[in-house]
C-alpha positions in Angstrom: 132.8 17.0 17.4 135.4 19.6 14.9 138.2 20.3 15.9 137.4 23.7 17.2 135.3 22.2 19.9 131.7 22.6 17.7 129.0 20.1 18.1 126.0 18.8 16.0 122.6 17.2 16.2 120.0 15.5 14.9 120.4 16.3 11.1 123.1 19.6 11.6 126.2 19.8 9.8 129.2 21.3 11.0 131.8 22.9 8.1 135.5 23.4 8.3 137.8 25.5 5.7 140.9 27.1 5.9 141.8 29.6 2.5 139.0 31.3 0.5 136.3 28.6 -0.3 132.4 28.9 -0.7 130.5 25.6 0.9 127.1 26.2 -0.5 124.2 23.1 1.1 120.5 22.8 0.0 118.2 21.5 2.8 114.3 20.1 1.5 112.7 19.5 4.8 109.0 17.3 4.3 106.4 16.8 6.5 105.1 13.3 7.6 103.2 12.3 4.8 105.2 14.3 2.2 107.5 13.3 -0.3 110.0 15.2 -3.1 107.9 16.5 -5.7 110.9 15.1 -8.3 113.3 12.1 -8.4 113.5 9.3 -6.3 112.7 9.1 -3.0 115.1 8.7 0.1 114.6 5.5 2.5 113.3 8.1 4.8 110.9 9.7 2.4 107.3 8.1 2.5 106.3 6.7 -0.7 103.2 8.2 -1.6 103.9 11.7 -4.2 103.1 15.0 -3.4 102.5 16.0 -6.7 99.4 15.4 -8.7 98.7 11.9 -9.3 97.9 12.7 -13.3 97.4 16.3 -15.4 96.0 14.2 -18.3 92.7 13.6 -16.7 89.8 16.3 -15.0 90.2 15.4 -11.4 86.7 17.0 -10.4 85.6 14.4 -8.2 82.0 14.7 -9.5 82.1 15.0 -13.6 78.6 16.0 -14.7 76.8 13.8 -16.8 74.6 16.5 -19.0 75.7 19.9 -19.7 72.7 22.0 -19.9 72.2 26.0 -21.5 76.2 26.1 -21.8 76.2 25.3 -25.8 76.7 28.8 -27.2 80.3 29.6 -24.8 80.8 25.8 -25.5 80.8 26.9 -29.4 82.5 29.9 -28.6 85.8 28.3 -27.0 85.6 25.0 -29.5 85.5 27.6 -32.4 89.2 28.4 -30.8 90.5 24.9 -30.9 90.1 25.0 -34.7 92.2 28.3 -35.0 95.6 29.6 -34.6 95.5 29.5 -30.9 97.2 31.2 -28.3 94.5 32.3 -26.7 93.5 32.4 -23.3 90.2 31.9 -22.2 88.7 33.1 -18.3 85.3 32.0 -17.6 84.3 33.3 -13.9 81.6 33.0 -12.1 80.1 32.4 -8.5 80.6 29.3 -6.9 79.1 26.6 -7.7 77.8 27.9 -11.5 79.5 24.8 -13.1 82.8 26.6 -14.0 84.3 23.2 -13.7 81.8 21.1 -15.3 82.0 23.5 -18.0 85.8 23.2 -18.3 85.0 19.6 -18.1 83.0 19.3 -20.8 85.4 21.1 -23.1 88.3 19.4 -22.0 86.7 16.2 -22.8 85.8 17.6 -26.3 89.4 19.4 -27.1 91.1 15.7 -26.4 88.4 13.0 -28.2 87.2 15.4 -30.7 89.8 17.7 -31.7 92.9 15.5 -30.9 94.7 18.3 -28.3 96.6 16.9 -25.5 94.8 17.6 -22.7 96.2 19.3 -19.5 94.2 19.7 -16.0 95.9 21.7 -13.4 94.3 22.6 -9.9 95.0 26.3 -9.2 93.3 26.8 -5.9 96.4 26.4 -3.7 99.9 27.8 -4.4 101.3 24.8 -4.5 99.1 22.5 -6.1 99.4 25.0 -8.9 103.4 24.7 -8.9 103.4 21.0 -8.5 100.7 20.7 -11.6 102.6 23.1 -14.2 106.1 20.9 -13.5 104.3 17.7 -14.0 103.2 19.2 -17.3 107.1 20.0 -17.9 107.7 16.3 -17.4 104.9 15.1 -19.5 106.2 17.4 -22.3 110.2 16.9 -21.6 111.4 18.4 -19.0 114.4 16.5 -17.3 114.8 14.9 -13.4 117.6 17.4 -13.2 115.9 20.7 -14.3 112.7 19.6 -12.6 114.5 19.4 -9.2 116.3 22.7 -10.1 112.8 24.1 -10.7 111.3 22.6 -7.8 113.6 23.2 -5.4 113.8 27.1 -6.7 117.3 27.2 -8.9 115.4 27.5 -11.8 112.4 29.9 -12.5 110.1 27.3 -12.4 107.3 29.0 -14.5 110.2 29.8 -17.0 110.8 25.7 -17.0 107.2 24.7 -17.7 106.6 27.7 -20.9 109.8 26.6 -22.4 108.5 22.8 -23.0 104.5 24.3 -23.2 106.0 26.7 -26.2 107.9 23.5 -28.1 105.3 20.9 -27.8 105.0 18.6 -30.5 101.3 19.0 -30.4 98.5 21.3 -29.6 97.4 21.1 -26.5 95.0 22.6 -23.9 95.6 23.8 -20.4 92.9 23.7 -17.9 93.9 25.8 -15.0 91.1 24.9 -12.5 89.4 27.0 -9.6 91.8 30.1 -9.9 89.7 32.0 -7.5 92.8 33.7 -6.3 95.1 35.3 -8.7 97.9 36.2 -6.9 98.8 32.9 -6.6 99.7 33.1 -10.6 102.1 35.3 -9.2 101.5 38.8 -11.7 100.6 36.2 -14.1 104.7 34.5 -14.1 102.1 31.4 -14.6 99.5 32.9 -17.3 101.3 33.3 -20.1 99.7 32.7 -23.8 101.7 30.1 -26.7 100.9 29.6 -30.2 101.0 25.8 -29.4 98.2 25.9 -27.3 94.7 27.2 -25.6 94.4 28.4 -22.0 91.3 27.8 -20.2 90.9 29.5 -16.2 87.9 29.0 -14.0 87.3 31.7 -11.1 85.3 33.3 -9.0 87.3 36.4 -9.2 86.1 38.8 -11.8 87.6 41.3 -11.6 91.5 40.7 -11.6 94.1 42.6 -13.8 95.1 39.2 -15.4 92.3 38.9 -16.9 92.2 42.3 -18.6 95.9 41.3 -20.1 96.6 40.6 -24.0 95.2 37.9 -25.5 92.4 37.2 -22.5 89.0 36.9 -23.0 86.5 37.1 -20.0 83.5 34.8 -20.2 80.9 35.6 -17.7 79.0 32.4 -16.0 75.7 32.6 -14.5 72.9 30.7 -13.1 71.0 28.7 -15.9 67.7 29.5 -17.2 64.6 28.6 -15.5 63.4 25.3 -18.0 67.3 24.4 -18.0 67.4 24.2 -14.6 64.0 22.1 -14.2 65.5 19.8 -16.5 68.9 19.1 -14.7 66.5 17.7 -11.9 64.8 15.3 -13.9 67.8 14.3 -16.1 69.1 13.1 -12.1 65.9 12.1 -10.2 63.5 11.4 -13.1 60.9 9.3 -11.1 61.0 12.1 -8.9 58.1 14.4 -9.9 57.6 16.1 -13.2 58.8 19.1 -15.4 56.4 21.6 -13.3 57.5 20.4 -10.2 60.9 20.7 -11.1 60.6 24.0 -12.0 59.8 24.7 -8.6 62.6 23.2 -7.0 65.1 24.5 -9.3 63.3 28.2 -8.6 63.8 27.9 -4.8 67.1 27.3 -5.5 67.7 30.0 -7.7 68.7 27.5 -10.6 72.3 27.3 -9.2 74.2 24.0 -10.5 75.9 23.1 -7.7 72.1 22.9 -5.7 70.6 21.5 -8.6 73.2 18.9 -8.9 72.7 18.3 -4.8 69.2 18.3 -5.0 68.5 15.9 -7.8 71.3 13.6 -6.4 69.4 13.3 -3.1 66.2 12.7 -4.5 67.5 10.1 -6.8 69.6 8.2 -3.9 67.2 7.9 -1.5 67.0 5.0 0.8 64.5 5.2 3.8 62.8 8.0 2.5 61.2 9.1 -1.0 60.8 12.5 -1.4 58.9 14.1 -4.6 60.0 16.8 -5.9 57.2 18.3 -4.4 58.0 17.2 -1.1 61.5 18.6 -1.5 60.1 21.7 -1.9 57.8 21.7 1.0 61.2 20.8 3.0 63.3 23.4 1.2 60.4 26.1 3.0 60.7 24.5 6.3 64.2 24.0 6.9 65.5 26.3 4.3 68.3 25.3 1.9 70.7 23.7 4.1 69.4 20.1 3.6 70.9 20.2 0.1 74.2 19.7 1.0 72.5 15.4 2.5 72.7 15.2 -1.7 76.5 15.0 -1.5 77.0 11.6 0.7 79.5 9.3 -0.9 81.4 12.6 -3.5 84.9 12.9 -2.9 87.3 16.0 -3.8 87.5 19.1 -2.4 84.1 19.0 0.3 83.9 22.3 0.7 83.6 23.0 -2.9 81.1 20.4 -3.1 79.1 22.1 -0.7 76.6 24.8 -1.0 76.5 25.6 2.5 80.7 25.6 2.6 81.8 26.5 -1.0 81.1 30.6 -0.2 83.7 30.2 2.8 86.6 29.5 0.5 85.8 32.9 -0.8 85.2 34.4 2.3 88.5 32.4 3.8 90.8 34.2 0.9 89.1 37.5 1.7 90.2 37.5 5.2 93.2 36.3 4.3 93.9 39.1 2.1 93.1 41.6 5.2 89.1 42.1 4.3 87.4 40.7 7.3 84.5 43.2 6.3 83.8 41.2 3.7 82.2 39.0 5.8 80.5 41.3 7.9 78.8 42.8 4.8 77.6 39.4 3.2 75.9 38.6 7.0 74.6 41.8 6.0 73.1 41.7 3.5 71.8 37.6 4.3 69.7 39.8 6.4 67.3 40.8 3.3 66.1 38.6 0.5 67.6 37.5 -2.9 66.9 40.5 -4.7 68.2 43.6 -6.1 69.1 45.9 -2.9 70.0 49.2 -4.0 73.1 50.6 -3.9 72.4 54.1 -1.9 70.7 51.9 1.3 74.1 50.8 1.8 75.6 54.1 1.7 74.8 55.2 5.0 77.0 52.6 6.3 80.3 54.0 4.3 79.1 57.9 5.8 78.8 56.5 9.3 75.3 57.6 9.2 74.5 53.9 10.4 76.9 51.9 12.4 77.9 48.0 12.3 79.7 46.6 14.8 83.9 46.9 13.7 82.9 47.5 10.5 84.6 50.6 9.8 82.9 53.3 7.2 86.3 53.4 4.9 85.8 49.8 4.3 82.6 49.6 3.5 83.7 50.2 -0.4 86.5 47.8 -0.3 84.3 45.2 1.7 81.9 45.5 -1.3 83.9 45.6 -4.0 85.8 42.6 -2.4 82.1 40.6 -2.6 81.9 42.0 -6.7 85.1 40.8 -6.8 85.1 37.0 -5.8 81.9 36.5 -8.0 79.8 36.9 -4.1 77.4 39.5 -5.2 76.9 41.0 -8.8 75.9 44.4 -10.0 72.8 44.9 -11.6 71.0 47.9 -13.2 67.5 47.7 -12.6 64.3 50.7 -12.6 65.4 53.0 -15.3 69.6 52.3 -14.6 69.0 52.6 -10.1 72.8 51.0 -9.3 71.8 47.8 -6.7 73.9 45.1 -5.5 72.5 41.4 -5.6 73.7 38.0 -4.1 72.4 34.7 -5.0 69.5 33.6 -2.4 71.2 29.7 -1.8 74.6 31.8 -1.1 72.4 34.0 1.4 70.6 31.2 2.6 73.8 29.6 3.6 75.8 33.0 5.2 72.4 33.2 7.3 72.7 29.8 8.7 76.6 30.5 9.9 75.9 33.7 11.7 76.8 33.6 15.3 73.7 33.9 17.2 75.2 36.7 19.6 76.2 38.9 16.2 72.6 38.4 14.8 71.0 41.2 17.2 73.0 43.8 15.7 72.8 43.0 12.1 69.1 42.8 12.5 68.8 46.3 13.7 71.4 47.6 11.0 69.4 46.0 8.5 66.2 47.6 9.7 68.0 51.1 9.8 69.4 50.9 6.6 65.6 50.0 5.0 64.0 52.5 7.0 66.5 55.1 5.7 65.9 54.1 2.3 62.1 54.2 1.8 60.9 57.3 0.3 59.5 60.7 1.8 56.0 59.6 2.8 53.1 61.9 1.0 54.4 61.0 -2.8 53.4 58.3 -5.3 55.3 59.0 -8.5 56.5 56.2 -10.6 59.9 57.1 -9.4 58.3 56.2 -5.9 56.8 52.6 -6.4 59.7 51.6 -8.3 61.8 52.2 -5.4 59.6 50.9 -2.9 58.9 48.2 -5.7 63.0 47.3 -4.7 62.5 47.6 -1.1 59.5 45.2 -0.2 60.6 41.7 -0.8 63.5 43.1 2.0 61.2 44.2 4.5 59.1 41.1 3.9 62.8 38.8 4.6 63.5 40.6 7.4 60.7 39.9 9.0 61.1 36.3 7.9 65.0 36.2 9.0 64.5 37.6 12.6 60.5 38.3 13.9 59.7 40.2 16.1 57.7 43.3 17.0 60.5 45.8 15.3 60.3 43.7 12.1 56.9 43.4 11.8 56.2 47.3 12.1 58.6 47.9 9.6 56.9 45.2 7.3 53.7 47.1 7.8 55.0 50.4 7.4 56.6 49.4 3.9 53.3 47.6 3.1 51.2 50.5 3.8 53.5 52.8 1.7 53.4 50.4 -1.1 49.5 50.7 -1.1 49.8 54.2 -0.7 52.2 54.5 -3.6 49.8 53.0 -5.9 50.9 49.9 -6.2 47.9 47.8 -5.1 49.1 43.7 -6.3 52.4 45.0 -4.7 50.5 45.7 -1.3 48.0 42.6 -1.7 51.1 40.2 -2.6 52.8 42.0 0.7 50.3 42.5 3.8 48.6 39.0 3.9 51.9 37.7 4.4 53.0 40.5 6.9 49.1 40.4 9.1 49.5 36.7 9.3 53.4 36.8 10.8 52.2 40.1 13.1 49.6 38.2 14.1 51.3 35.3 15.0 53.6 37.1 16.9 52.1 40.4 18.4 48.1 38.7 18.7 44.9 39.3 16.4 44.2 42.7 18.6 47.7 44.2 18.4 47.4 47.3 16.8 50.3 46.8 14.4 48.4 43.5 13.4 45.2 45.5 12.8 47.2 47.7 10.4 48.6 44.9 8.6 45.0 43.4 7.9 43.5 47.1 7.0 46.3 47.6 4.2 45.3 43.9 2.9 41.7 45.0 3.6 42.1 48.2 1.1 44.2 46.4 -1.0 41.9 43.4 -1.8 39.2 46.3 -2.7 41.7 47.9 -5.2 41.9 44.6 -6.4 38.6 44.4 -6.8 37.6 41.8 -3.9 34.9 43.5 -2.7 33.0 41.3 -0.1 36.6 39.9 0.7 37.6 43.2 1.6 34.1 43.9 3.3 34.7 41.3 5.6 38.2 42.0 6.6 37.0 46.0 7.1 34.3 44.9 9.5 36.4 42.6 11.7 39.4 45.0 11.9 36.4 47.6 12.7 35.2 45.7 15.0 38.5 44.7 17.0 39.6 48.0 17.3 36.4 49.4 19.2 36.8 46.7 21.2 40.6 47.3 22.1 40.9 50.9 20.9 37.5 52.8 21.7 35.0 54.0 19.0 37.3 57.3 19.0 40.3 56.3 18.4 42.1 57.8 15.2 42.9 53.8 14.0 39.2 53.0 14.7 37.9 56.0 12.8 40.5 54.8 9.8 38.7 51.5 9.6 35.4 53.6 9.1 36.7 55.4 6.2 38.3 51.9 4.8 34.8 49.5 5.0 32.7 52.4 3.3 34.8 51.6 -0.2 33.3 48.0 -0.6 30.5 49.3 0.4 29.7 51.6 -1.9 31.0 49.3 -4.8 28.6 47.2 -3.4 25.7 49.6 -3.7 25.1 50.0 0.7 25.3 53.8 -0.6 23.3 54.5 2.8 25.6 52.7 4.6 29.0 53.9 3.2 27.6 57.6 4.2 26.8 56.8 7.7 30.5 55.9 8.4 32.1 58.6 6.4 29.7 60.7 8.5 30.6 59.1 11.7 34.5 59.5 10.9 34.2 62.5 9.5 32.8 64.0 13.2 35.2 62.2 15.1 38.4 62.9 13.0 37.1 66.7 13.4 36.7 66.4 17.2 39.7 63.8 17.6 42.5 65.4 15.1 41.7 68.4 13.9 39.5 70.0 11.4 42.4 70.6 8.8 44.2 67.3 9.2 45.1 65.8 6.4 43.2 62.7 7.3 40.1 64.7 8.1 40.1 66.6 4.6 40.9 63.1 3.2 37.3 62.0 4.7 35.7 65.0 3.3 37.4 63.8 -0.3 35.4 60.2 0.0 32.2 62.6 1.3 31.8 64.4 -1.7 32.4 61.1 -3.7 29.5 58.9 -2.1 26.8 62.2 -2.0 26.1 62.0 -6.0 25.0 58.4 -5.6 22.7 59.2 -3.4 20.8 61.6 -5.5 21.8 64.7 -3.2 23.1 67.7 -5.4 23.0 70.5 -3.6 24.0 68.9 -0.4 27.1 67.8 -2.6 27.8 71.2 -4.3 27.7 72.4 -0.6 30.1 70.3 0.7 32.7 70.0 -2.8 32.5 73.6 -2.9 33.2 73.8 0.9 35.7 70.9 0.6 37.7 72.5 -2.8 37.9 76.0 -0.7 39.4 74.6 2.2 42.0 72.4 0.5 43.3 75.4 -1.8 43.7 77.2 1.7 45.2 75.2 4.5 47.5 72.3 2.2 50.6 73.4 0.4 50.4 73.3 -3.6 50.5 69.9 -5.0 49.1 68.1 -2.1 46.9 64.9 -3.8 44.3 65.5 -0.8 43.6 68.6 -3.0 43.7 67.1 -6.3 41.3 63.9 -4.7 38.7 67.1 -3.6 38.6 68.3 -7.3 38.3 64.5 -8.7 35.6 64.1 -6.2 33.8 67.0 -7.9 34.0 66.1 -11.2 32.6 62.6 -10.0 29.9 64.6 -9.0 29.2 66.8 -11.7 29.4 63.7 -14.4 26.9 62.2 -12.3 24.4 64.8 -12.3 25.2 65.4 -16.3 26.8 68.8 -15.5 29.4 67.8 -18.5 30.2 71.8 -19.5 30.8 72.6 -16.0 33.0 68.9 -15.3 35.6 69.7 -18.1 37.9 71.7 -17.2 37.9 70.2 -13.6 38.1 67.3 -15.4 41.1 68.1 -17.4 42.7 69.9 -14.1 42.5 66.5 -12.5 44.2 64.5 -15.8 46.9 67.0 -15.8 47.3 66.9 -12.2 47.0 63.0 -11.7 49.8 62.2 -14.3 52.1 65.3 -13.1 52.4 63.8 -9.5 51.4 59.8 -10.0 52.1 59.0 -13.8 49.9 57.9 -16.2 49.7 54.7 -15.1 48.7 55.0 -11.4 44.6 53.8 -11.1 44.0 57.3 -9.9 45.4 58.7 -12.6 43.8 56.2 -15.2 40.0 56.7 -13.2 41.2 60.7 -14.1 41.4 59.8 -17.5 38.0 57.6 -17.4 36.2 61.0 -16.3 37.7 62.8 -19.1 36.5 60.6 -21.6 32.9 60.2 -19.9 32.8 64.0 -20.1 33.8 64.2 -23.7 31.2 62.0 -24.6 28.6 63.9 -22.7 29.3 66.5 -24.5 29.0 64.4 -28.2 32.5 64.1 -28.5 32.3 60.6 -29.2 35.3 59.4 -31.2 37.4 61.4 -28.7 35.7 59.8 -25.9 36.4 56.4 -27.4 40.1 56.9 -27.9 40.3 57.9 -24.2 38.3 55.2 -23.0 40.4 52.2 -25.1 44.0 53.7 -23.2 41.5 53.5 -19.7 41.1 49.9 -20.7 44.6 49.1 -21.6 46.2 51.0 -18.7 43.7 49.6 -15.9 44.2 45.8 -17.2 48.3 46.6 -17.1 48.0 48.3 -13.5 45.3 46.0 -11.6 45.3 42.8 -13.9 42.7 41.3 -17.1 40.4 39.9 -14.2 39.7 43.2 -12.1 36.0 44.2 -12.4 36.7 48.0 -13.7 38.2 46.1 -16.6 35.8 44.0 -17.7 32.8 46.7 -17.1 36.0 49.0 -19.2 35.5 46.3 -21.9 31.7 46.1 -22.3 31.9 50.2 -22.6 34.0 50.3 -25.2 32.1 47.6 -26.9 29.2 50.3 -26.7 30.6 52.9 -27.5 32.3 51.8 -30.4 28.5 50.6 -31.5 27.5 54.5 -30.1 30.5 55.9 -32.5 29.6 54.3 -35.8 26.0 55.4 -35.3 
């Protein structure tokens, strides 16, 4: 007790002065565990340091054992080593790209190779950063007393550990390790550059003004190639499975290093089970990619960052931190849809409000996104003649997915089918512009469906399927609608009717693709389940009608292929309309099947009928009308009316590569007419010049094994023979 009555506990201090003095006390307070960074330690200090226990050596918990595809930035920062230096060197990338094994690698060669005194700091945390840099003041000089100043903030700590960095005896390197935020450089107080030494960061933030400063140089880390990747697996588990099977693994993973490393670990480590690699990637199918992370059993360090299912939320983690919440939203999001590009406009109706998400606000849609760019989460990409999209690694997807509260999942479904639905293109139009963006929008629909089925999903799968086989692109629609039919089947039953139209878009696209009795056989049993559950009437049944007649007249049933059109034909009349579109679409395959029949003036009837109708009731442009003048060309050519086929012939070209390019099959079977016609009319080195760019064109749009090339092949062959004659 003082005099003036004042009391004092535990470890208070009570101070007494009389005149003008200044009593000035520091106070370090440490938790249980924690000890002075600096000096020697108090009896009631524990023992064990705070700081790092070396900054000589990589403390990476897992140093990798090959470094695969990184030789050319490898060269790149070695060629520094030899030079002036001070230089500092940022290579960023997403988590788990081997930044650190990287900086690992070249550590390793800076010290044993190039004699530099090697310096490892870990800068994910604020204070393992501080602690590191003053260790490197004491290895290089710095006293107990100006460390403890420096430590216990007297001193402008940064200011301590550049003095003794910018007098060291030798060159050195700094490694300043997992930097994924920079503020905690503090407006780079921390970054600075010295002519005594090299600088080396790795982070997942790209985009920070530090990095942009004098004397930085970005380095951009990405995934490694496909063959690299393959190899990483065998160079770990190499009695595992060969280089092919490898290069499956690694391709489900998306060639990541961190999964690679996980994978082949796992595979390699075994002990009650032994997993090929093909096994592992029949397990990576069913369960997805969460059982990598089983490979990292036994792996000190920092777990999360040894994780691929918990090395994103350290990103995430800093985001919120920083007041971006959204961020997280967004990547759920976008987890939604598959690994590939998404463009950057089906997104924008969630920053006009046009589409809602829970608390995600419109304004921060941009700085949620830019937030994801940012921390290395998602990357731009330029795809489809310079279309802006956003993409996020399918492992980093994979692993939002899995975390996504199931009561939240409802709603991000239903924005994610929105935002798609938005996106696809006016229906009615196939120009390249056209299957290029659905082209971009089809492996989403398809992951959608996979990420959450249901009835909503799989008519939005089939709607996107049967606009990609409308568009044109026919191995799109094949790779899309078995897929698609088979999950709408499992869920909805054989006889649903948005099953059916999943198997009568494969159906039409395995006869583009020139599966004929394939595509027979689906026709007939889609036919045949829609009477059943639909009525003979019904516009879907009447649809399958017009769909079975196409193998079939490939196929040579001519007689039979007219009896359905005919039977459509009436009952789209009766059912929908004389003039709808579907209807004069009928008519268009009429017209077509009449000439291989052997009845001309029943077909100049009916194309003259057909042509007059079009050109009356459908706007300008509509393809309905350019497929009625096609259809009479056909017709023409096959009744050796060449004068009277050419300039409907050349209308058709003209119009075909106006509205679908030049490389849509309709537009190429245009061109195929022309050059039939030309050589009718004994043009025939014109004719052969058309018909080799109708052989190229077909095998680029429909593949070197579709019939219509092969028969293209033998015609040019004879016509060549025709030519020199």
């Amino acid at each position: 007790m003082s005099e003036l009555g004042a009391r004092a506990s535990g470890q208070g201090r009570i101070f007494q002065t009389t005149g003008d003095q200044h009593i000035e006390e520091h106070h370090h307070h440490y938790d249980a565990g924690a000890a002075p960074l600096f000096g020697a330690a108090s009896p009631s200090w524990p023992v064990s340091p705070a700081g790092p226990d070396s900054v000589r050596v990589p403390l990476v918990g897992r140093p990798p054992g090959i470094l695969r595809d990184r030789e050319e930035l490898l060269g790149v920062l070695t060629a520094v080593l030899t030079g002036t230096g001070g230089d500092a060197h940022v290579v960023h990338g997403m988590g788990g790209c081997g930044k650190t094994a990287l900086a690992y690698w070249f550590f390793t060669e800076a010290v044993r190779a190039h004699g530099r005194t090697g310096f490892w700091v870990n800068a994910s945390e604020r204070m393992s950063l501080r602690a590191g840099m003053l260790a490197v003041a004491g290895d290089q000089g710095a006293t107990a007393g100006e460390l403890s100043a420096a430590a216990a903030g007297q001193r402008a700590a940064s200011d301590v550990v550049w003095h003794y960095l910018g007098q060291a005896a030798d060159p050195w390197l700094l490694v300043l390790d997992n930097a994924d935020d920079p503020g905690i450089l503090e407006d780079g107080a921390w970054l600075r550059t010295s002519p005594r030494g090299m600088i080396l960061v790795t982070t997942r933030h790209a985009g920070s003004p530090l990095w942009r400063g004098p004397g930085v140089t970005r380095h951009a880390l990405d995934v490694l190639p496909l063959d690299h990747a393959a190899q990483v697996l065998c160079d770990l588990a190499p009695d595992a499975g060969d280089l092919e099977s490898a290069r499956r693994v690694a391709e489900r993973l998306g060639r990541l290093p961190l999964a690679l490393t996980l994978a082949g670990s796992h595979l390699a480590h075994q002990l009650l089970e032994s997993w090929s690699m093909d096994e592992y990637d029949r397990k990576l199918a069913e369960e997805s990619t969460a059982i990598v992370d089983r490979g990292a059993t036994g792996h000190g360090g920092s777990q999360s960052r040894h994780l691929v299912g918990r090395t994103w939320q350290l990103s995430l983690n800093t985001l919120a931190g920083q007041g971006l919440p959204e961020a997280t939203t967004l990547l759920r999001l976008l987890s939604c849809w598959a690994a590939d590009p998404v463009p950057l406009d089906a997104l924008a109706p969630l920053a006009q409000g046009a589409t809602a998400l829970g608390e995600l606000e419109p304004a921060r849609v941009e700085p949620a996104l830019r937030a994801l760019l940012d921390h290395s989460l998602a990357e731009l990409v330029l795809v489809s003649d310079g279309v802006r999209c956003v993409r996020a690694h399918g492992v980093l997807l994979d692993s939002v997915a899995a975390g996504v509260p199931e009561e939240g999942r409802p709603a991000l479904v239903e924005t994610a089918a929105r935002l798609l639905e938005a996106a696809l293109p006016e229906s009615g139009t196939a120009s390249p512009e056209v299957r290029d963006r659905l082209g971009l929008l089809a492996p989403h629909a398809s992951a959608l469906l996979r990420t959450a089925p249901g009835e909503r999903t799989v008519t939005l799968a089939v709607r996107v399927a049967r606009r990609v086989f409308d568009s044109g692109d026919f191995a799109g629609a094949l790779g899309l609608a078995p897929e698609v039919a088979d999950r709408g089947e499992a869920l909805l039953g054989v006889r649903h009717p948005v099953a059916l139209e999943a198997r009568e878009v494969e159906a039409r696209a395995l006869f583009r693709m020139g599966h004929y009795p394939e595509s027979e056989e689906l026709h007939r049993r889609v036919l045949a389940r829609r009477e059943l559950v639909l009525g003979p009437d019904h516009p879907d049944t009447l649809r399958s009608c017009v769909g079975l007649h196409q193998p079939l007249d490939l196929q040579d049933n001519d007689e039979e292929a007219e009896r359905l059109l005919r039977r459509a034909l009436e009952g789209q009349r009766r059912v929908l309309g004389e003039h709808a579109p579907e209807t004069l679409f009928t008519w268009v395959y009429l017209a077509e099947v009449l000439p291989q029949l052997g009845k001309e003036s029943e077909f100049r009837a009916e194309a003259g009928a057909l042509t007059e109708t079009c050109e009356r009731v459908l706007p300008p442009d509509d393809l309905t009308t350019v497929g009625a003048y096609h259809s009479y060309g056909l017709g023409l050519v096959a009744f050796e009316r060449y004068e009277e086929a050419e300039p409907i012939a050349h209308r058709v070209l003209a119009d075909r590569t106006r509205l679908q390019g030049a490389g849509h099959p309709v537009a190429v079977s245009a061109l195929s007419l022309n050059a039939v016609v030309a050589r009718g009319l004994g043009r025939h080195r014109e004719a052969l010049t058309m018909l080799r760019r109708v052989a190229e064109l077909r095998e680029q749009a429909l593949g070197p094994d579709h019939p219509f090339v092969a028969y293209d092949r033998e015609q040019v062959t004879a016509w060549e023979a025709e030519a020199g004659a």
